[in-house]
FIDOLUM-704314 format. One line per field, with one value per atom (N, C-alpha, C): x, y, z; residue number from 1; residue in three letters. Coordinates in steps of 0.001 Angstrom, whole numbers, padded with zeros to 6 digits. Each point is the difference from the previous one (the first is absolute). Layout:
# FIDOLUM-704314
u	(X; ...)
v	(Y; ...)
w	(Z; ...)
miti	(NUM; ...)
migu	(ALA; ...)
This chain:
# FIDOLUM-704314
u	(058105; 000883; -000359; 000070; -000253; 001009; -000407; 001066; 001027; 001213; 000934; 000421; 000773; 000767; 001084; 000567; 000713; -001017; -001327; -000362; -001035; -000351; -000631; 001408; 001051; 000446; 001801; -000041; 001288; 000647; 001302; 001365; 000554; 000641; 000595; 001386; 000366; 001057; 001348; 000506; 001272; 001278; 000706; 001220; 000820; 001029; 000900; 001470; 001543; 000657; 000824; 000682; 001077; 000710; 000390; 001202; 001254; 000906; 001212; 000556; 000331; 000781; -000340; -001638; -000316; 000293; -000322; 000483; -001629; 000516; -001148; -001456; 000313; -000650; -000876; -000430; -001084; -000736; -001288; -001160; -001054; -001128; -001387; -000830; -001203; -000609; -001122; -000951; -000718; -001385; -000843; -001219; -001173; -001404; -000771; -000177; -000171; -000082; -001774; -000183; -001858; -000609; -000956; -000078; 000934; 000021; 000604; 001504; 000681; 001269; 000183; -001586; 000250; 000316; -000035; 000333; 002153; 000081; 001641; 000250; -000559; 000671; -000355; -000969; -000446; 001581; 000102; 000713; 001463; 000595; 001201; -000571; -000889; -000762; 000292; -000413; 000181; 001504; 001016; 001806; -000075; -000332; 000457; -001031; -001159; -000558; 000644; -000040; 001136; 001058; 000917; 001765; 000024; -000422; 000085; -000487; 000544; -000698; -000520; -000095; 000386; -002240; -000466; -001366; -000629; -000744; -000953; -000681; -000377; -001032; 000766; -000063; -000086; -000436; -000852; -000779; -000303; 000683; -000536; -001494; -000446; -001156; -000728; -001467; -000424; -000128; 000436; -000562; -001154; -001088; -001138; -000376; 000934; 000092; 000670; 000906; 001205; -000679; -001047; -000289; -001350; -000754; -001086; 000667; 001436; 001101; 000139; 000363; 000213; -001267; -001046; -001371; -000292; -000052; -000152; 000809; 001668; 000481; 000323; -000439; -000237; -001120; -001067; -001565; 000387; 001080; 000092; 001268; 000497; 000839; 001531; -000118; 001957; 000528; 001293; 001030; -000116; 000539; 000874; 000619; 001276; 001183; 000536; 000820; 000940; 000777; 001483; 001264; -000405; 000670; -000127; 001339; 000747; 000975; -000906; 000708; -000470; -000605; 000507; -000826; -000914; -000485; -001518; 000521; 000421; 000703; -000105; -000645; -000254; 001446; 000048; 001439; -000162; -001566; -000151; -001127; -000349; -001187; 000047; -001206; -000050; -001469; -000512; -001528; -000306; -001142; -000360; -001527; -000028; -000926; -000547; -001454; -000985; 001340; 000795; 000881; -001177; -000751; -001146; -001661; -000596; -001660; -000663; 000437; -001248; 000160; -000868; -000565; 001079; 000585; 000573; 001553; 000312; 001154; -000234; -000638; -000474; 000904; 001363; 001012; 001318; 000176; 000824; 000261; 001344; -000060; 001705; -000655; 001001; 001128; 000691; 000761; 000633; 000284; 000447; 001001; 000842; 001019; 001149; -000566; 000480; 000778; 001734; 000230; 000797; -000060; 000156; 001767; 000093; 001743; 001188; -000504; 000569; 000642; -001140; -000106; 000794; 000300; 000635; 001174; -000121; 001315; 000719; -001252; 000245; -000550; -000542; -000952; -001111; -001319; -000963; -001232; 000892; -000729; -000375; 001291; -000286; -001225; 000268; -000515; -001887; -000353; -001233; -000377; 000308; -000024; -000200; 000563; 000157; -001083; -000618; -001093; -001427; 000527; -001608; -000152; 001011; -000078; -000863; 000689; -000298; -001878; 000023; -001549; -001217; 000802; -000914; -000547; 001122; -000086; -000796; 000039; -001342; -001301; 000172; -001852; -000098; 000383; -000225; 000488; 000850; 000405; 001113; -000395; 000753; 001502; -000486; 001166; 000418; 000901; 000656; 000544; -000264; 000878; 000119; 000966; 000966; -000140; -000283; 000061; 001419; 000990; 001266; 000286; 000052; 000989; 000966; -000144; 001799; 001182; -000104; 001351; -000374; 001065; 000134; -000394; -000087; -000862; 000876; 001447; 000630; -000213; 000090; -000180; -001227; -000885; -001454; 000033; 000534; 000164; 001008; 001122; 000815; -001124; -000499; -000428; -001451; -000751; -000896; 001143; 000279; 000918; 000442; 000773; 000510; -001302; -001132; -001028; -000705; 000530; -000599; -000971; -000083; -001062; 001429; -001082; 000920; -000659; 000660; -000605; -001046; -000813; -001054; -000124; 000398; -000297; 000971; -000433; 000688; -001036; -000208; -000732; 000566; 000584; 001285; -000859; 000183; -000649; -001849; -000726; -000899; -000608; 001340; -000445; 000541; -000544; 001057; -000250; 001821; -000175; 001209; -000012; 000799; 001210; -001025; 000493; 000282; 000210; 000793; -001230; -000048; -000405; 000645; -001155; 000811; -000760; 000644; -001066; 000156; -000418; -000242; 000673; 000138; 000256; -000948; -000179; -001270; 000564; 000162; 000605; -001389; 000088; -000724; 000481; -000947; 000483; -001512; -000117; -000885; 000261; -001408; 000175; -001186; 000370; -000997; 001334)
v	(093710; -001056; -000401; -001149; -000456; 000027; 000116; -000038; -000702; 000082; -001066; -000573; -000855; -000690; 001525; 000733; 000899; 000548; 000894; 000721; -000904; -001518; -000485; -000066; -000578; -000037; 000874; 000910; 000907; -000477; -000377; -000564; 001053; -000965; 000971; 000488; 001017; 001020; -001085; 000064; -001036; 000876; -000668; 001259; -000182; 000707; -000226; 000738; -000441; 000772; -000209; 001440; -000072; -000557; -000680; -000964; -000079; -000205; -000173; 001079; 000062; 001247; 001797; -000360; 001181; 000158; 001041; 000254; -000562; -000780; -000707; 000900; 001289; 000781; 000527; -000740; 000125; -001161; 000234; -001229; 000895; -000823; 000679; -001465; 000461; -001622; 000966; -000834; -000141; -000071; 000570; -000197; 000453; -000135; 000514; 001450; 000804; 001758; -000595; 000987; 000607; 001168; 000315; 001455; 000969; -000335; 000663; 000498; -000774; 000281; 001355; -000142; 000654; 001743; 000675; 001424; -000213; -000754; -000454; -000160; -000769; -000900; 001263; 000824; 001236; 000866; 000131; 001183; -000777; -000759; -001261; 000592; -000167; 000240; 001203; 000598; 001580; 000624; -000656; 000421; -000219; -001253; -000482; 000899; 000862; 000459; 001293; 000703; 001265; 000008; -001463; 000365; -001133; -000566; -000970; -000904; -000082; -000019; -001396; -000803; -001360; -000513; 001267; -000143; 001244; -000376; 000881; 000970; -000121; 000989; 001270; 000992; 001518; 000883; -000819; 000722; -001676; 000445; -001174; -000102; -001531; -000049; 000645; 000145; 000597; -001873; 000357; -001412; -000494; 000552; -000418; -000742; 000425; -000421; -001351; -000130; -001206; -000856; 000201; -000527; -001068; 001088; -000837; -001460; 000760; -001338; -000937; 000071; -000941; -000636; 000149; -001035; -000166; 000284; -000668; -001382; 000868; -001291; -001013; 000009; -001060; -000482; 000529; -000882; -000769; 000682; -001191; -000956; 000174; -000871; -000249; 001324; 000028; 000547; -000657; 000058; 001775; 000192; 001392; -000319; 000127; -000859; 002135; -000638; 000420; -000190; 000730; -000435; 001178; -000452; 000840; -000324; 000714; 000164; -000991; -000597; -000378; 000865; 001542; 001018; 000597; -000743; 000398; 001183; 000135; 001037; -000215; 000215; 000301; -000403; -001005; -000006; -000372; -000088; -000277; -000788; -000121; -001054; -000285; -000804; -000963; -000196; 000287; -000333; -000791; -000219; -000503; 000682; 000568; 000032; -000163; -000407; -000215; 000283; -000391; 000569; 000759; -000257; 001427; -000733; 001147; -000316; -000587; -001451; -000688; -001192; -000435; -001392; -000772; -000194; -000907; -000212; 001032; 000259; -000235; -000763; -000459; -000765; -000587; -001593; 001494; 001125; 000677; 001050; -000248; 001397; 000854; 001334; 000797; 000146; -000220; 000066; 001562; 000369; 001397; -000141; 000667; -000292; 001297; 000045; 001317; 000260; 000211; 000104; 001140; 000326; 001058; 000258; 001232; 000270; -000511; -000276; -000768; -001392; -000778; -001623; 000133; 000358; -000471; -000321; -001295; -000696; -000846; -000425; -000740; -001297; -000055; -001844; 000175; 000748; 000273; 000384; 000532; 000165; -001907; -001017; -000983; -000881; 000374; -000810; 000393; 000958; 001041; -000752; 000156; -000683; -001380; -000590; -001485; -000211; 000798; -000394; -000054; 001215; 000323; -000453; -000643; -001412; -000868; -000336; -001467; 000213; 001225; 000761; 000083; 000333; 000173; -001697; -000788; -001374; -001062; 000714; -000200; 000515; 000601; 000784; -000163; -001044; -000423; 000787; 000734; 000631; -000774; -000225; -000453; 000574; 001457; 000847; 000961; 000881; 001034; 001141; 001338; 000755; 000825; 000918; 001219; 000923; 001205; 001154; 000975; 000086; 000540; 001451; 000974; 000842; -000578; 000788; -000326; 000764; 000897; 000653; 000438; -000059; 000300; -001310; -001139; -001736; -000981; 000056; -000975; -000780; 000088; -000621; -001220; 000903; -000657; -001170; 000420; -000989; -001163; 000178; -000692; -001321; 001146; -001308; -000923; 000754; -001091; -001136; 000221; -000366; -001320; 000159; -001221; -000673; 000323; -000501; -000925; 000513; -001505; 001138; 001037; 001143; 000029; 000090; 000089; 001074; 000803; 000534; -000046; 000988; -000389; 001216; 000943; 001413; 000931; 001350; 001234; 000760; 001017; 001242; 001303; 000731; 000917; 001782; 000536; 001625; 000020; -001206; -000017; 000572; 000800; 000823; 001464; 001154; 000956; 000647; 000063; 000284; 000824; 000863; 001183; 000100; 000692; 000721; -001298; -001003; -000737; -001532; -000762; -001439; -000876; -001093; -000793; -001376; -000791; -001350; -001351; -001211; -000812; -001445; -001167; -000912; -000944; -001236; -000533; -001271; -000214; -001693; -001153; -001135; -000965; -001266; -000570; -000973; -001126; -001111; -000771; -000913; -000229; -000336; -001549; -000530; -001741; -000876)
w	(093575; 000410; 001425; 000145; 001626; 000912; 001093; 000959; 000236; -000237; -000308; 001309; 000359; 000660; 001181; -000682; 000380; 000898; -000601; 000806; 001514; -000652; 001517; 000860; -000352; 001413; -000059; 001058; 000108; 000823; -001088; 001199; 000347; 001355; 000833; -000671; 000337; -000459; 000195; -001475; -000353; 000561; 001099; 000068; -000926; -000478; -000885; 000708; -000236; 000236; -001224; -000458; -000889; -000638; -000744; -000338; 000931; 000249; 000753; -000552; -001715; 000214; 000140; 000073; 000789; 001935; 000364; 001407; 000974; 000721; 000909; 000470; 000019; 000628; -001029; -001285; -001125; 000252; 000782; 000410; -000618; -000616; -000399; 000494; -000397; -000291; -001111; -001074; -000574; 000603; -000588; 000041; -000815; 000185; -000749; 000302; -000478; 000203; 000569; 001066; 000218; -000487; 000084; 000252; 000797; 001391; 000567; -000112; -001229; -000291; -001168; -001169; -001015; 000252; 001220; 000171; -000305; 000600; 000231; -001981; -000226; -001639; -000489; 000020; -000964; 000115; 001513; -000148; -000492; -000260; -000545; -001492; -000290; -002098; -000011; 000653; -000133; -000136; 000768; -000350; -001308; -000335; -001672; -001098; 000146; -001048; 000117; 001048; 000354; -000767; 000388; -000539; -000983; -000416; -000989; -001438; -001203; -000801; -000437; 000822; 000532; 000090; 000642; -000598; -000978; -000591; -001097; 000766; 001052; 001110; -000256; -000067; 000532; 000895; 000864; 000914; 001057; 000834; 001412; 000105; 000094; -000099; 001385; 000082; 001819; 000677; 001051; 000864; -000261; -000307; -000219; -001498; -000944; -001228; 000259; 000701; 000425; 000873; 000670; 000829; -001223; -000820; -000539; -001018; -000531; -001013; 001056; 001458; 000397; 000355; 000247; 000379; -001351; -001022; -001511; 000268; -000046; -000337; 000868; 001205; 001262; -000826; 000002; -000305; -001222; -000974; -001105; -000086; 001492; 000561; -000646; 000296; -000496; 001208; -000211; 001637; -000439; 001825; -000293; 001628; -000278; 001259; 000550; 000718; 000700; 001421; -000436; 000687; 001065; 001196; 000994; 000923; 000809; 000957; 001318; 000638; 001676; 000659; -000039; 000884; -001035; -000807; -000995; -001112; -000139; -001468; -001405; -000225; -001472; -000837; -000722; -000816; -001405; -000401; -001420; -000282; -001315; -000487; -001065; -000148; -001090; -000441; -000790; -000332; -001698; 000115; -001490; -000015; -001510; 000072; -001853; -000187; -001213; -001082; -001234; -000896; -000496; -000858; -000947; 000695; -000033; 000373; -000540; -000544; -000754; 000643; -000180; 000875; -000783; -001220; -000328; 000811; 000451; 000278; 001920; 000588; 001076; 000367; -000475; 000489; -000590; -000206; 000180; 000689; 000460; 000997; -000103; 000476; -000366; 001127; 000230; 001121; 000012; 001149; 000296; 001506; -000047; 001248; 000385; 001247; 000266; 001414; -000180; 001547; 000688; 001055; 000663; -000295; -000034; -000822; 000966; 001200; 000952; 000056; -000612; -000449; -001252; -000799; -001280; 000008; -000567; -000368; 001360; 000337; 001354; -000350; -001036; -000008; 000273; 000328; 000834; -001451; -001250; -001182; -000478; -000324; -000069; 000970; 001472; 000346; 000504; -000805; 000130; -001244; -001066; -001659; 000247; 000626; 000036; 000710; 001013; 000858; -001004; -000312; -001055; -000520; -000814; -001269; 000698; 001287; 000504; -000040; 001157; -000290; -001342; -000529; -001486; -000212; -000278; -000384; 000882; 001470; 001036; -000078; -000965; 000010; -001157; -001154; -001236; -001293; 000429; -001198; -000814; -001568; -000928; -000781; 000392; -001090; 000803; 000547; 000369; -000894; 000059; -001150; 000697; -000226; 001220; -001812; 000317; -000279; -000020; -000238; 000546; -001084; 001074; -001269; -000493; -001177; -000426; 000087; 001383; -000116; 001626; 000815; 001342; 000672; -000528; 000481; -000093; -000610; 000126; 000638; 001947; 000752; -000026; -000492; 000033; -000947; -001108; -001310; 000325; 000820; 000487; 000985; 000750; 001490; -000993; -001143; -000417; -000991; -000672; -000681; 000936; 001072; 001170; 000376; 000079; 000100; -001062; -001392; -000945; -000605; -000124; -000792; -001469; -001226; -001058; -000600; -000840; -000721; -000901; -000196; -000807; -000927; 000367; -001076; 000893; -001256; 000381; -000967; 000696; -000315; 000139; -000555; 000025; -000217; 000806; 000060; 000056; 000807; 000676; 000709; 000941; 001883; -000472; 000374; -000015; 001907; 000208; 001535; 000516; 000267; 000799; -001489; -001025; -001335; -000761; 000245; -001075; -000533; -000823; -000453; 000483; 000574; 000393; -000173; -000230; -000956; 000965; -000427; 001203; -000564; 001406; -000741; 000867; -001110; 000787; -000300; 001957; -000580; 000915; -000307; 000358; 001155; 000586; 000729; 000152; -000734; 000116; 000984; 000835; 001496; -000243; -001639; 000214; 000309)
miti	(1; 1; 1; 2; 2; 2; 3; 3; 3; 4; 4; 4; 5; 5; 5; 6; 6; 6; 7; 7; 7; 8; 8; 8; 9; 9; 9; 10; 10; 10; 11; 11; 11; 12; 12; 12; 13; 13; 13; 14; 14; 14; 15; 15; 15; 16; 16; 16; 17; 17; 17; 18; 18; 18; 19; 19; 19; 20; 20; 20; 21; 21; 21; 22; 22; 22; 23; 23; 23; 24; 24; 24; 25; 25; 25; 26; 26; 26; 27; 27; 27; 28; 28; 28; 29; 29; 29; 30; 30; 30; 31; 31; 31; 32; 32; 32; 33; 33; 33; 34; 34; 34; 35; 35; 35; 36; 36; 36; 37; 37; 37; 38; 38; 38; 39; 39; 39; 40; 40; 40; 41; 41; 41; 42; 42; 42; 43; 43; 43; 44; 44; 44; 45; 45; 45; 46; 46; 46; 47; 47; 47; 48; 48; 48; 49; 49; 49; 50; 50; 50; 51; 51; 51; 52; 52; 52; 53; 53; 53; 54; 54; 54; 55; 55; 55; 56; 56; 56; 57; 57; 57; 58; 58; 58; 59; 59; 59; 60; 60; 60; 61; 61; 61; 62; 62; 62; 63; 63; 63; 64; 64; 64; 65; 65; 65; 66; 66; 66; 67; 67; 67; 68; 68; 68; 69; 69; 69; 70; 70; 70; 71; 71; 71; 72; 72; 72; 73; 73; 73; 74; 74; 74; 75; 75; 75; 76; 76; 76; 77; 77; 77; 78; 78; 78; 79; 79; 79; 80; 80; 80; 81; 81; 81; 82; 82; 82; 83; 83; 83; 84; 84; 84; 85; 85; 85; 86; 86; 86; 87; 87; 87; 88; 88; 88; 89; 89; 89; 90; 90; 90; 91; 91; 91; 92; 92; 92; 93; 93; 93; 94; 94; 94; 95; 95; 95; 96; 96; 96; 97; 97; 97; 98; 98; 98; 99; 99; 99; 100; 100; 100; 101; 101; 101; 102; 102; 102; 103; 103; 103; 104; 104; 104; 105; 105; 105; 106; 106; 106; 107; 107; 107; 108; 108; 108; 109; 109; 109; 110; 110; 110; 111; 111; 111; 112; 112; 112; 113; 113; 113; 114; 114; 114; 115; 115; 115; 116; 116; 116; 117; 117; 117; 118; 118; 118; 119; 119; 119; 120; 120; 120; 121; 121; 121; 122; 122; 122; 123; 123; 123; 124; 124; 124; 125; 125; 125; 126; 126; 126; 127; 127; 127; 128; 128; 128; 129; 129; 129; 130; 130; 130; 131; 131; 131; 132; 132; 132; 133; 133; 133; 134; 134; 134; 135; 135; 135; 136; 136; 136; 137; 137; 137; 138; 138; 138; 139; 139; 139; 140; 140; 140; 141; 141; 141; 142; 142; 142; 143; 143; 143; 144; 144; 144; 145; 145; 145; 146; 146; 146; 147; 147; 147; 148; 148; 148; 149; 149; 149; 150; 150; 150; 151; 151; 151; 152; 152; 152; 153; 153; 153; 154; 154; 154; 155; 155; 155; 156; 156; 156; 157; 157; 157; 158; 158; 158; 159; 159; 159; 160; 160; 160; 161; 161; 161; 162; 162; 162; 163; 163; 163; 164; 164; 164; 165; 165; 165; 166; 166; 166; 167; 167; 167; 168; 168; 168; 169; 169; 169; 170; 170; 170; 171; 171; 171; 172; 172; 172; 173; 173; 173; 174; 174; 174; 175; 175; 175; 176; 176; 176; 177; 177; 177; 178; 178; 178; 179; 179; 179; 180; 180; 180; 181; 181; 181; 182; 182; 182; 183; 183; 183; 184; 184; 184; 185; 185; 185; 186; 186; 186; 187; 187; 187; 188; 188; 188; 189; 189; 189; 190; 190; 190; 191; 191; 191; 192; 192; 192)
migu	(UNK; UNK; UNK; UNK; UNK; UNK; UNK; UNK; UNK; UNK; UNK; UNK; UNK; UNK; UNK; UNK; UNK; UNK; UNK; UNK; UNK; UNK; UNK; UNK; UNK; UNK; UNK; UNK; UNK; UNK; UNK; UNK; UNK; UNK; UNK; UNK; UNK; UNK; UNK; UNK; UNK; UNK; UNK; UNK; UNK; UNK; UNK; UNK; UNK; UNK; UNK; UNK; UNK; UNK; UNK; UNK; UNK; UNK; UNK; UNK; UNK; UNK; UNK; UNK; UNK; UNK; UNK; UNK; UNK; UNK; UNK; UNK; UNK; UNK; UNK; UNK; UNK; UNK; UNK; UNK; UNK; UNK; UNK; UNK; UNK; UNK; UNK; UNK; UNK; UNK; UNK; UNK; UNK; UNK; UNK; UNK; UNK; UNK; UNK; UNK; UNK; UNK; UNK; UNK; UNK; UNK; UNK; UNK; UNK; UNK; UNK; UNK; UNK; UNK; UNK; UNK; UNK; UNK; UNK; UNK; UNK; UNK; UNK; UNK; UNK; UNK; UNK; UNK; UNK; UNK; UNK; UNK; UNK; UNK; UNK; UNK; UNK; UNK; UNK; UNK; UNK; UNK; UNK; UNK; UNK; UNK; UNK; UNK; UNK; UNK; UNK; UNK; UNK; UNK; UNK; UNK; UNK; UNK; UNK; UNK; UNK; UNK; UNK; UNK; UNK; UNK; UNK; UNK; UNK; UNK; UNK; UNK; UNK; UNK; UNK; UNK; UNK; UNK; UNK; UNK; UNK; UNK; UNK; UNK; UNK; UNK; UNK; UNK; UNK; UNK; UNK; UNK; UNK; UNK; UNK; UNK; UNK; UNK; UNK; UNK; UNK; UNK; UNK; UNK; UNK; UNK; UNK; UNK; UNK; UNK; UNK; UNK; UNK; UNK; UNK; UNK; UNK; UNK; UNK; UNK; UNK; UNK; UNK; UNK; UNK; UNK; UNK; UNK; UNK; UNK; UNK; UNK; UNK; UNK; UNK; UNK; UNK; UNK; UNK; UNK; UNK; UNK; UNK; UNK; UNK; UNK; UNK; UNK; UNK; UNK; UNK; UNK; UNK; UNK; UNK; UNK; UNK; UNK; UNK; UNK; UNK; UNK; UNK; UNK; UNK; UNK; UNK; UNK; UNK; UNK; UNK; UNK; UNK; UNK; UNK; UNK; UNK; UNK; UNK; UNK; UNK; UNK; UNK; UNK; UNK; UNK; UNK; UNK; UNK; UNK; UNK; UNK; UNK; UNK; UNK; UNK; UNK; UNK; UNK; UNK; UNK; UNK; UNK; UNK; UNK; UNK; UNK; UNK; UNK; UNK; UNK; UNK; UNK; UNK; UNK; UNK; UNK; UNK; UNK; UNK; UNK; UNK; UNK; UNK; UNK; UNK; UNK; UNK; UNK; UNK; UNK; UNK; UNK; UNK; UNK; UNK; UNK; UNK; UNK; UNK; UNK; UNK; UNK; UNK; UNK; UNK; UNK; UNK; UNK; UNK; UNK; UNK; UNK; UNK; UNK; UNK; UNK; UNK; UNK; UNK; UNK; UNK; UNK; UNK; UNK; UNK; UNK; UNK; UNK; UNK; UNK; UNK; UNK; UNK; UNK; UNK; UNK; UNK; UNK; UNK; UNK; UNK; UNK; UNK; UNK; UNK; UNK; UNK; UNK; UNK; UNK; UNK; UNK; UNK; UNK; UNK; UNK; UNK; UNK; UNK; UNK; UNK; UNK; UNK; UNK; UNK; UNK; UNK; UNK; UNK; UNK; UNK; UNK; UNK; UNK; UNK; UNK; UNK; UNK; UNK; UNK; UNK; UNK; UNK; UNK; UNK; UNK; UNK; UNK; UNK; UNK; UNK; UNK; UNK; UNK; UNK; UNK; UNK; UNK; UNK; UNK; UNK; UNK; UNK; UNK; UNK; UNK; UNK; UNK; UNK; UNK; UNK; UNK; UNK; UNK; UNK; UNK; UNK; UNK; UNK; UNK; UNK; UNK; UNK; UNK; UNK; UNK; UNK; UNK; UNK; UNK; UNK; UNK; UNK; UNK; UNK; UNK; UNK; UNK; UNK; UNK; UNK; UNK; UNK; UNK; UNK; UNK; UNK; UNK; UNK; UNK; UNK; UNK; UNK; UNK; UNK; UNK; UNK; UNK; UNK; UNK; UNK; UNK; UNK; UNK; UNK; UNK; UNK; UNK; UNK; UNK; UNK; UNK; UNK; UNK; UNK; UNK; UNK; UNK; UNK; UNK; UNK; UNK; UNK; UNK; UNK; UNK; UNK; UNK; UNK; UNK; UNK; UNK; UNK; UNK; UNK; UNK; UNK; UNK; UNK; UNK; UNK; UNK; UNK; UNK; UNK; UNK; UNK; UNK; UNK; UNK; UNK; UNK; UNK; UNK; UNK; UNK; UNK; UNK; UNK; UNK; UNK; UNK; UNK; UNK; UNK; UNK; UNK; UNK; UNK; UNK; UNK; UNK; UNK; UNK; UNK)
């Protein structure tokens, strides 16, 4: 894939503050993640494969493994965002990356979104989602699909859902993770 639009030119960091009926003192702004951020987002991946069944992983990936997914999926030009505090803090992300490895599947991408146990339920999941959309649909992507468990994800299913992602399937006892099955739901969001 060629270099899209997203990756020649990086805007500057969008501030955002809260809705009104959150408390004023929730500011982030948006941006593209670098290298230099992925030690921070690893260790954010790493709470959720530890305590949560929310991803399939079992074992935190090494930085170096995380580090080679992200120059793949820069070179084949899929966003990967993140929210950050004013004093630089880590508060969550947002990436896309290839949905399956075949060239045909080149105008789809998998979205993944992940935020610090701090940020939740502040607006900061919407407005990370909403960026990446905008993102994806800037670097030519046609189709969007989110991956979701189906049990401990409400939330997740809730915020694509407000986003215009509909369902598309369910795959039920797929994952097995800390003793139990746990199956997925796979909803969609076309971005022509």
């Amino acid at each position: 894939m060629l270099e899209s639009e997203y990756q020649k030119r990086r805007r500057p960091p969008r501030d955002k503050t809260a809705p009104a009926s959150e408390p004023a003192t929730f500011q982030y702004s948006i941006r593209p993640a670098t290298e230099e951020d992925l030690p921070g987002i690893l260790q954010l991946y790493r709470h959720y494969v530890r305590n949560s069944a929310v991803t399939f992983d079992e074992k935190p990936p090494t930085l170096r493994k995380f580090r080679a997914q992200f120059a793949h999926n820069t070179k084949l030009g899929f966003p990967f965002l993140l929210a950050e505090s004013p004093n630089g803090d880590l508060l969550g992300y947002a990436r896309a990356q290839l949905f399956r490895d075949k060239s045909a599947f080149r105008h789809t991408a998998e979205s993944t979104i992940y935020l610090g146990p701090a940020s939740t339920g502040r607006g900061l999941g919407k407005a990370l989602l909403t960026a990446l959309i905008d993102a994806c649909r800037e670097a030519g992507m046609k189709e969007m699909i989110a991956v979701i468990a189906d049990s401990g994800a409400d939330a997740s299913l809730a915020l694509h859902k407000s986003l215009g992602f509909t369902e598309s399937g369910r795959m039920g006892k797929v994952g097995f993770k800390f003793g139990r099955w746990i199956g997925i739901v796979m909803m969609q969001k076309s971005l022509r």
